[in-house]
Every structure is written in structure tokens, then in C-alpha cells.
C-alpha positions in Angstrom: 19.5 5.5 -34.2 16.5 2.8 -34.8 13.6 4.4 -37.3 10.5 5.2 -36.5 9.6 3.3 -39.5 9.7 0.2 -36.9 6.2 1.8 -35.0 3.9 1.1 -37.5 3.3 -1.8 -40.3 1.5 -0.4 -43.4 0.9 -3.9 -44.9 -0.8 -4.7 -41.8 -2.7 -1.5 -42.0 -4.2 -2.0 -45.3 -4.7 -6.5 -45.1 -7.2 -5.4 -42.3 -9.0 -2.7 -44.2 -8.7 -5.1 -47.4 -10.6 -7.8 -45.2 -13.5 -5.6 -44.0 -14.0 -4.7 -47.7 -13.9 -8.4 -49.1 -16.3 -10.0 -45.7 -17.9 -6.7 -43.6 -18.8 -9.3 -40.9 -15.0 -8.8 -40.1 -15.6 -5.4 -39.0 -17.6 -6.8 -36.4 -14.3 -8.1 -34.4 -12.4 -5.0 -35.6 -14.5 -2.4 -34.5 -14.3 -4.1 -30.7 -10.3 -3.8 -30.6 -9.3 -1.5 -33.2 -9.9 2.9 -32.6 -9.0 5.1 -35.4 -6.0 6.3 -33.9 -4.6 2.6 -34.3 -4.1 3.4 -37.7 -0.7 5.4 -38.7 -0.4 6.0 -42.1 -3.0 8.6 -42.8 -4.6 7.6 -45.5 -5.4 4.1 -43.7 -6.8 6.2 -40.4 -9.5 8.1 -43.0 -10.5 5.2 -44.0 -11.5 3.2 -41.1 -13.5 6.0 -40.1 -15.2 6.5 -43.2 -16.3 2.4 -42.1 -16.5 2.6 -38.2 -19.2 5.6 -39.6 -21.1 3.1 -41.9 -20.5 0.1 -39.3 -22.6 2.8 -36.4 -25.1 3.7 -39.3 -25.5 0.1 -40.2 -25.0 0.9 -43.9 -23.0 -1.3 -46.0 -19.4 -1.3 -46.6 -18.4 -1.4 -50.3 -16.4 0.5 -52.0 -19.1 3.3 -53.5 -20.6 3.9 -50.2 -16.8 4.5 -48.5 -15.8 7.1 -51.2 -19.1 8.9 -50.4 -18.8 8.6 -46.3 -15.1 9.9 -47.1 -16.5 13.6 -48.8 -19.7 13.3 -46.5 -17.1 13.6 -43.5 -14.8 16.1 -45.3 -11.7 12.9 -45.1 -9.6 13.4 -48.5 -6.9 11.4 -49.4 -3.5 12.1 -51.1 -4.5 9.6 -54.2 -8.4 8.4 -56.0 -10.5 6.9 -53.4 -11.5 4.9 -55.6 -7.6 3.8 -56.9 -6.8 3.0 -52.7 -10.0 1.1 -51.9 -9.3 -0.8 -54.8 -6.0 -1.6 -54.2 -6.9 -2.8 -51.0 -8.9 -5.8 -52.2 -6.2 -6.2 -54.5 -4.1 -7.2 -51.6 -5.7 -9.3 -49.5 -5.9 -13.1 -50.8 -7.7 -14.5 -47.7 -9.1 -13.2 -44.8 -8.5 -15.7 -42.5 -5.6 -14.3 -41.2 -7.2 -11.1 -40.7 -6.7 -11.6 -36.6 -3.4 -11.6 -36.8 -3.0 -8.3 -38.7 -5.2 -6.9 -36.4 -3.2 -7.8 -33.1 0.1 -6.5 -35.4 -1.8 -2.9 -35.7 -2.9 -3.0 -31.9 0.7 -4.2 -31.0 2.2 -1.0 -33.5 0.2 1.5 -32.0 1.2 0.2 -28.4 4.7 0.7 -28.9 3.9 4.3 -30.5 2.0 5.2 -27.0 5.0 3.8 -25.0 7.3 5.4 -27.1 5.3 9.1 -27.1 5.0 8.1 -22.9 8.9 7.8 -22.5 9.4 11.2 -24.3 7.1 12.8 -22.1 8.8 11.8 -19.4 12.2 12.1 -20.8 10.7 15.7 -20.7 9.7 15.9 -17.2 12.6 14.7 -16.2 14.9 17.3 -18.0 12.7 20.0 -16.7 12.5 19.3 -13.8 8.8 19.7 -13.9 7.6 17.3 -10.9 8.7 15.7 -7.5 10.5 12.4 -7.7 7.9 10.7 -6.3 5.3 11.8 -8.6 7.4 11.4 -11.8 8.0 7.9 -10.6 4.4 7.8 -9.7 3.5 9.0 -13.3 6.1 6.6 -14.6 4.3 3.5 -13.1 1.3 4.3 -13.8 1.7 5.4 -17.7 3.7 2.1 -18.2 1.1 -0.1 -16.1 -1.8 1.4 -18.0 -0.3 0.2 -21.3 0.4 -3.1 -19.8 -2.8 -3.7 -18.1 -4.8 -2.2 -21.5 -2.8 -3.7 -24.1 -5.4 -6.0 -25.7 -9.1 -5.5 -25.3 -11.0 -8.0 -23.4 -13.7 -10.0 -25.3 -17.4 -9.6 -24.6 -18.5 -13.0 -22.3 -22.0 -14.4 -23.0 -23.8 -15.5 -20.3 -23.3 -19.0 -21.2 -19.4 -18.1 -20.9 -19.8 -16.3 -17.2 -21.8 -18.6 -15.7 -19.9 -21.4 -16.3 -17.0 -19.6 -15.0 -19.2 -18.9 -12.1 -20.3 -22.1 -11.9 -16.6 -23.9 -11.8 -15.9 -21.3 -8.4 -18.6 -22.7 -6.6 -18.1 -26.3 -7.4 -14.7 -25.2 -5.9 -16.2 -23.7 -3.1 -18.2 -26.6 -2.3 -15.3 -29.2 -2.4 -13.2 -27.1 0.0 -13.8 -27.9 4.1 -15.1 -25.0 4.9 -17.1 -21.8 3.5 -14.1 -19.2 3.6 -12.8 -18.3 0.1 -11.0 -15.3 1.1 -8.2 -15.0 3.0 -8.7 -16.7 6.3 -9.1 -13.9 9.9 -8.5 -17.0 11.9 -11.4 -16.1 14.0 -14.6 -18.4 12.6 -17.3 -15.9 13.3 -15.7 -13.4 11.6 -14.7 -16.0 8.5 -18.3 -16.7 8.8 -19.9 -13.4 7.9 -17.2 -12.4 5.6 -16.4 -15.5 4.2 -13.1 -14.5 4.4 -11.6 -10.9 3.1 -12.1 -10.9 -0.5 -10.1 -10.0 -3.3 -9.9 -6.5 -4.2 -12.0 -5.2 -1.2 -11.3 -2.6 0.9 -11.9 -3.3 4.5 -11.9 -0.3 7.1 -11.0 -1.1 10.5 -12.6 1.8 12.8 -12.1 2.6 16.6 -11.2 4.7 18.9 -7.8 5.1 20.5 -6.8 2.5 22.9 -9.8 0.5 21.8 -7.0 -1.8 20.3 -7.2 -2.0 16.5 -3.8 -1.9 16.1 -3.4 -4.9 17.9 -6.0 -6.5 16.3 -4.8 -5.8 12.7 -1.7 -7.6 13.8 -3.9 -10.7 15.1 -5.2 -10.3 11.4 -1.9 -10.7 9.9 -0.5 -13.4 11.9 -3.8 -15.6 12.2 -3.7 -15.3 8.3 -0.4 -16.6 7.8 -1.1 -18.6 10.2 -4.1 -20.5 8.5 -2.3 -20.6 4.7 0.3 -19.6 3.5 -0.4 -16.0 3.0 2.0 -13.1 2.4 0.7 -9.7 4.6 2.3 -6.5 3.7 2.1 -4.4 6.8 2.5 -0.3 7.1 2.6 0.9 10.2 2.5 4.7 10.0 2.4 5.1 13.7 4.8 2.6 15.3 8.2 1.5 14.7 8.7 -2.4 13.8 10.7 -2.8 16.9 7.1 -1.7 18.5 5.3 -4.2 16.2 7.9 -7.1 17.0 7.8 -6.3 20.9 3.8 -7.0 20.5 4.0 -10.0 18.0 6.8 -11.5 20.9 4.2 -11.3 23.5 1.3 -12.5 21.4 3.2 -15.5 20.1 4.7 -16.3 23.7 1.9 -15.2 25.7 4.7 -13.5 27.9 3.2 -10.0 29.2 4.3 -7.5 27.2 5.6 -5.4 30.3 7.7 -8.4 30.9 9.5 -8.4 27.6 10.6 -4.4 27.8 12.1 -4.6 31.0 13.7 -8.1 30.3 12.8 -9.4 33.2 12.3 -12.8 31.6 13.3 -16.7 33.6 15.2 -19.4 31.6 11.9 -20.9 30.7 10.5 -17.9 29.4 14.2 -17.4 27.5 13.3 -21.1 26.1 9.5 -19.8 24.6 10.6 -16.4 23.4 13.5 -18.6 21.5 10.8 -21.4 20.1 8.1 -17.9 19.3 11.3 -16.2 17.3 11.6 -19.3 15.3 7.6 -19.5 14.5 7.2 -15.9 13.6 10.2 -16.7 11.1 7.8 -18.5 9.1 5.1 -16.1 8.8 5.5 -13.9 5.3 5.0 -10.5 7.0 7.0 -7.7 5.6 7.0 -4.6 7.0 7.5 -0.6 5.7 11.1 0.4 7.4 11.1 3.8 6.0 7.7 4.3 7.4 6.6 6.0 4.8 3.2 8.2 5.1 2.7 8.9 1.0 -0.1 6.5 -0.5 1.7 6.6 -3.8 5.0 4.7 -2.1 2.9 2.4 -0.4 1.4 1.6 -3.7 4.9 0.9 -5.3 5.8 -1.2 -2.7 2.8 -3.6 -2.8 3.4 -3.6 -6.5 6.9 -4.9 -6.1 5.8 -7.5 -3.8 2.7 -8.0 -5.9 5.0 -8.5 -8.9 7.2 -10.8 -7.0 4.6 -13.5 -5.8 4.3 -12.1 -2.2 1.2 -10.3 -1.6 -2.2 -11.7 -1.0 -3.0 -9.0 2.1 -2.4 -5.5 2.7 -2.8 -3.5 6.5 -2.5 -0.1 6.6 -2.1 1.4 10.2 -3.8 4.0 9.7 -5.7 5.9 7.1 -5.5 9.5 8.8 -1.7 9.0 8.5 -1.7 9.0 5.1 -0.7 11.7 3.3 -1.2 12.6 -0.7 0.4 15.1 -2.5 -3.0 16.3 -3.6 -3.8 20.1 -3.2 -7.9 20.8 -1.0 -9.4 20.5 2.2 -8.3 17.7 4.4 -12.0 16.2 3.9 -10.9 16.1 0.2 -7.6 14.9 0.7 -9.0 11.6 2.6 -11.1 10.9 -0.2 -8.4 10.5 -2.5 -6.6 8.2 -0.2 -9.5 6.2 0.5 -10.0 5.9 -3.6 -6.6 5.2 -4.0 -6.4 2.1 -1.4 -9.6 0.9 -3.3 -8.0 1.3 -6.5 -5.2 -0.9 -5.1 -7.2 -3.4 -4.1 -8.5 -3.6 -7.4 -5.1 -3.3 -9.3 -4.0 -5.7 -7.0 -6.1 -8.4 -6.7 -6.0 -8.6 -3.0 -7.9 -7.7 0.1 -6.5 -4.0 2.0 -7.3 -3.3 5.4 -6.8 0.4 6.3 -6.9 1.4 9.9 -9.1 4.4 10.8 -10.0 6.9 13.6 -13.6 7.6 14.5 -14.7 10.8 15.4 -15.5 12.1 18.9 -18.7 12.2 18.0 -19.4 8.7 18.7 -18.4 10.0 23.0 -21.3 12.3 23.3 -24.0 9.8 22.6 -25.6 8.3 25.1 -25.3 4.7 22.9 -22.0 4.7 22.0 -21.9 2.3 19.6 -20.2 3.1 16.6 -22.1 4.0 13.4 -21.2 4.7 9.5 -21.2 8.6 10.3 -18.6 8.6 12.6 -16.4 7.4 10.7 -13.5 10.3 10.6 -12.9 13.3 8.1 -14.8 11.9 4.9 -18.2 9.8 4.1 -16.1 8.7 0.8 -14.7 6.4 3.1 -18.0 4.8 3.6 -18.9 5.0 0.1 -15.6 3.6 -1.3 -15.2 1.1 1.6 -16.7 -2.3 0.9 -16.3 -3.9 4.7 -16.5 -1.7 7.4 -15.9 -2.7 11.1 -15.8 -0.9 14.1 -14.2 -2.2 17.7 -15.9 -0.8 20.5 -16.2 -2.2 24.3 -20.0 -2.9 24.7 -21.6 -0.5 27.6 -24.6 -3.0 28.8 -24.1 -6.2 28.3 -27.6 -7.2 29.6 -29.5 -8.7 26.6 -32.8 -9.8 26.5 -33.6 -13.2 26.8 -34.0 -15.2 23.5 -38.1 -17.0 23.6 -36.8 -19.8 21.6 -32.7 -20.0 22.5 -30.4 -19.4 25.7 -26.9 -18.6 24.5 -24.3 -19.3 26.9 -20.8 -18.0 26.6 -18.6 -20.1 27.6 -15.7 -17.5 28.1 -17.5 -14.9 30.0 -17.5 -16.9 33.6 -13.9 -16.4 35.4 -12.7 -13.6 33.4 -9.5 -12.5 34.2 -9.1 -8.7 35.3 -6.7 -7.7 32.4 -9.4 -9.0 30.7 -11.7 -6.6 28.4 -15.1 -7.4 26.2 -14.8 -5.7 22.8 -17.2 -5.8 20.2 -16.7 -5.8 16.7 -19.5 -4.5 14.9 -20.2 -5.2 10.9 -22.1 -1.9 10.0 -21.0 -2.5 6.1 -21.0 -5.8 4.4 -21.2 -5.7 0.3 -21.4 -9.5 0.2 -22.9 -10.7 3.6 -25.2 -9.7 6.7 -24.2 -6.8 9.1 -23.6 -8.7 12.6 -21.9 -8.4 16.0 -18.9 -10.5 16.8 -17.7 -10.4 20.5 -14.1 -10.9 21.7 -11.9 -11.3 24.6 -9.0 -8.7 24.8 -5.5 -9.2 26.6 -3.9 -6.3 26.5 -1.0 -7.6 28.3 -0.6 -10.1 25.2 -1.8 -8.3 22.4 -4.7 -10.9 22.0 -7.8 -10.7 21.0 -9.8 -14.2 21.2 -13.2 -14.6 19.8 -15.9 -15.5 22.2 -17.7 -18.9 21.7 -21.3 -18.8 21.5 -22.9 -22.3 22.8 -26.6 -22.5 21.8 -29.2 -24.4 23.9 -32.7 -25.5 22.6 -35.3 -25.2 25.1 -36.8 -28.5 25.5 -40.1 -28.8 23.3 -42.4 -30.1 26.0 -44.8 -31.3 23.4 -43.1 -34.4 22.8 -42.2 -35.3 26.5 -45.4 -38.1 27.3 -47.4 -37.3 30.5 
């Protein structure tokens, strides 16, 4: 059996305190990476915070000063004070390897954490004191934590972030367009979102039959579509022979009443074929368990995170999800909606979640959407950093423009399966609130944005008489 005598380095334990005695400007790196539970030998642990103590007081730290801190805070030690702190200079021939010692009493006290972490749940296991999905859940998280946590990140100076800053926007600017974020395929939308962002949590809002589902799945396709993106997609509600019988009829523009009875001519065999061969390409992946807890749709995107595949996640929909959190409904969609923001976070990429409005939003005489109605929990709308809600517009009568006419071009012959939706930008952390409209085929499963062609009024001024 390996000895425990392999978690912690005691030479490296006492070159660092060594080097804070010779050069105290040391301890201004060490303080910044380095807690007093770092330390293993006991002895060593006193120490440092006899000089974090002096370090926060701003008193010196040499060796008369220490031994007095040590009795001030009631920290003996098992030989002289004065015999260890000497000893400790004694030791140290240069301090210019100080780093080094420092990262080998981070790295030690790491592997003491992972260590204590694998007993604990070496425990839970043999008691059988949790679910399986929460000790795996506890697992992951524990072992991520010391991943993600294993070095302390540097302070930047300003000089240091805007340069990084600076280096993204020259980026930016080289690129053909102004979308940074993974591209909806639909310009207006790119436009005032420039794109869905990194680590933001978009909510999708609606009312049944409005058609969000079928627009999330525009989302993912148009997004593969424009790069080449990787979309995880969890469909809480319908089965992914439901998803594939409207991604058929989107990509072939057969009706989708066509496809489910099978009544379907050679040429229409011929497109379906050449539609199954361009949705091979896209990099959606779909949930076949179907799975409702938020903590297994988080290991999933991890493993697909972990494996290169995951720049966007769509979640249909929130009110599906279930936690294994104990409250009030209200309380229990609060959690979720942290959790999907956390995710993003972890993550790095953009997470669309699906989400019911109340009926609230029927029994006003304006029925368009606002941030209220937004189902079961405001934390939705606090945690939330998009949110977006498809309605079909009531009166579309708008005042004329005194200085523009817009035109739109797709609103003259619409079809009768045709319907008008609006999507409405009500949140917006990094852009301007605004109303996108769209064409809807239900038939399809397509939603295409309306083009807006402006006309200037002549100015009359300059026209000679």
C-alpha cells in the first residue's frame, strides 16, 4: 500500500517559508496562491499564519516579530521558535526558485483534497447514503472543482485586459460580418444578438402551438448550417423519430403530413434521399433516453464538451426538467434555471432552454408577451441573459414612419398555411431589445425571417424648380 508520506513534501514546505524570511516581497506572490491549509506538517502551517498575520498587518517579517505573532495567536510549536525559523534560512540558498516550491506545495495539497474527496465517496458508496445519480453527480462535480481550481489565476492589470480585449476586436473587425457568436442563420436576429454568446443562457418563451419547438430546431440546423457547429439537443417532450420527421420536412420542404402517411412520388423519394444525406452532415446529437433530470443533461454535455463536440446546447423545455431538489415548484425552477446558467458558464457555450408562458399573457387585451409571464419563477428572468418570446402579432397596422416607408417584401401573396410570428427581444444583456418578424410554415417546420426594404422619401429640397 503507497504512503501517505507521498501527499506532502516537507522540503518544499520549509524552502517557501525559508524564502519569505530571506526577501518578504516573496510573500507577496505567496500569499495570492498559497492558504494555510496548503501547509501539512504542522509546524510549517503555524508558521505561515504567524506571516499571512504580519503580511495583513503590514508589519515586517523577520524572525523576532514571527516568534512574537506565534504566542500573540496562541500557535506553539513542538521545538524553539527561534531554533525552526532559523533553520529555515539555513536552508534556502537562493530564492529564485521559490515558484517552483510553491506550485510543489499547491500540487501536494491537491492530491491530499482528491485523496480526502475519493474517501468520502468510497464512503457514500458503501453506505449507500445517496441516489446513483447524485453520487455520480457529487462525483463530477468534487473532481471537476479540483480540476477547474487547481492553480489560482493571476491578478490582470488593465494594461494586460485590454490588450486582450483589444486583440478580440481587431478579430472582430477582420471577420465579414458582425456575428461573433454562434450564427441563428437569420440576419436580424444575428444582428441584435450578434450571435448567441458564450456562456449565455438564452430562454425561448411561447405559448403552445406558437411553434418554439420548431423554431429551436431552425436554430440548430441553421447553426450547423452556417459553421461547423456541434448542437446538443434534449427534447423532453418529443421522441427523435418526432424530431427527424420535422427536420425531413424542413430540409425537403415536403409537407410534413406527406411524409407520415408516405404518400411520397419518385421525385419526392429522390429529395428525401439527397435531405437524408445533408442532415448527415449536421453535428446534432440528440438525448435517446430522454432524460428529464438537469444533473444528466449536464453529464452529457460534459462528455461532449470534453470530447470536442459542443459549441450549442437546446433544451426543449425548461418546465420538463426535473431536480432532485426538495421545495415549492417555484423553487425548484429556480434551481434548474441556475443550473443551465451555471452550465453555460462551465461550459463555455451558449444554452437555449425552451419555456412555457403563463396564461396570464391570454387575458390581456395586448397580448404581447412580457418578462412577467414568463412561467413558475422570476429567477428565470433574473438568471436568464437573452430572453425571447414568439407570439403571432394581433394588429399589424403600424403607424406610418414621417421620415421612412418600410415595405416587406414577403407579406404580399402569402400563402394560407402561412402565419406571421413575432419574435420579441424583451432581455438583451449585450444589445438593444427589438422586434424580429417571421414567416411560419407549419407544414415545413419553417420559420423564415421577414425582409425589411427601407425607402427614403425623396428630399424635395434638392429637386430644382
Amino acid at each position: 500500500m503507497a504512503s501517505y508520506e507521498n501527499l506532502y513534501n516537507n522540503v518544499a514546505e520549509r524552502y517557501v517559508l525559508g524564502s519569505i524570511l530571506i526577501d518578504a516581497n516573496v510573500m507577496n506572490g505567496v500569499s495570492g496562491t498559497l492558504s494555510v491549509n496548503d501547509f501539512y506538517n504542522e509546524d510549517n502551517r503555524k508558521v505561515y499564519e504567524a506571516m499571512l498575520s504580519l503580511f495583513k498587518n503590514q508589519s515586517p517579517i523577520e524572525v523576532l516579530l514571527l516568534i512574537d505573532e506565534l504566542k500573540r495567536l496562541n500557535l506553539s510549536l513542538t521545538i524553539d521558535p527561534k531554533e525552526f525559523l532559523l533553520g529555515l534560512t539555513d536552508e534556502v540558498p537562493t530564492t529564485a526558485n521559490t515558484e517552483l516550491y510553491v506550485n510543489l506545495v499547491k500540487d501536494k495539497a491537491i492530491e491530499r483534497e482528491l485523496h480526502r474527496i475519493l474517501n468520502e465517496i468510497n464512503s457514500d458508496i458503501l453506505s449507500s447514503k445517496l441516489e446513483f445519480n447524485s453520487l455520480l453527480d457529487k462525483t463530477e462535480d468534487k473532481i471537476l472543482g479540483i480540476i477547474k481550481n487547481r492553480r489560482t489565476s493571476e491578478l490582470l492589470t488593465i494594461d494586460q485586459a485590454a490588450r486582450r480585449v483589444y486583440s478580440k476586436i481587431e478579430t472582430f473587425s477582420k471577420g465579414d460580418g458582425e456575428v461573433n457568436g454562434v450564427e441563428t442563420g437569420y440576419p436580424a436576429l444575428d444582428r441584435a444578438t450578434l450571435g448567441f454568446q458564450k456562456g449565455d443562457l438564452i430562454i425561448l418563451a411561447a405559448r403552445p402551438s406558437v411553434g418554439k419547438s420548431a423554431f429551436a430546431l431552425n436554430l440548430a440546423v441553421n447553426a450547423c448550417r452556417k459553421k461547423v457547429n456541434s448542437v446538443a439537443f434534449f427534447s423532453l417532450e418529443m421522441s427523435i423519430e418526432q424530431l427527424m420527421m420535422r427536420l425531413f420536412s424542413y430540409e425537403s420542404s415536403i409537407p410534413m403530413s406527406k411524409l407520415q402517411k408516405g404518400e411520397l412520388s419518385d421525385q419526392e423519394m429522390i429529395i428525401l434521399g439527397r435531405s437524408r444525406n445533408s442532415l448527415a452532415k449536421y453535428n446534432i446529437y440528440f438525448d435517446e433516453s430522454n432524460s428529464t433530470n438537469v444533473y444528466d443533461i449536464r453529464t452529457k454535455c460534459r462528455q461532449l464538451k470534453q470530447q470536442g463536440n459542443l459549441d450549442l446546447v437546446i433544451i426543449d423545455y425548461l418546465q420538463l426538467i426535473t431536480s432532485e431538489g426538495k421545495g415549492s415548484r417555484q423553487e425548484e425552477v429556480a434551481a434548474i434555471s441556475r443550473a443551465l446558467k451555471i452550465l453555460a458558464k462551465e461550459l463555455d457555450v451558449p444554452v437555449i432552454a425552451l419555456s412555457q408562458l403563463s396564461r396570464n399573457v391570454e387575458t390581456r387585451e395586448d397580448k404581447t408577451p412580457v418578462l412577467s409571464d414568463l412561467r413558475e419563477s422570476g429567477s428565470i428572468e433574473q438568471d436568464a441573459d437573452i430572453v425571447m418570446f414568439l407570439h403571432r402579432p394581433e394588429d399589424s397596422n403600424k403607424k406610418e414612419r414621417e421620415e421612412e416607408e418600410v415595405v416587406e417584401a414577403a407579406s404580399v401573396g402569402l400563402d394560407t398555411s402561412e402565419k406571421l410570428i413575432e419574435l420579441v427581444i424583451a432581455k438583451n444583456r449585450q444589445g438593444a431589445l427589438s422586434n424580429i418578424k417571421y414567416n411560419f410554415f407549419p407544414a415545413e417546420c419553417r420559420f423564415r425571417e421577414v425582409k425589411h426594404i427601407t425607402r427614403k422619401k425623396p428630399n424635395y429640397h434638392n429637386i430644382e424648380e
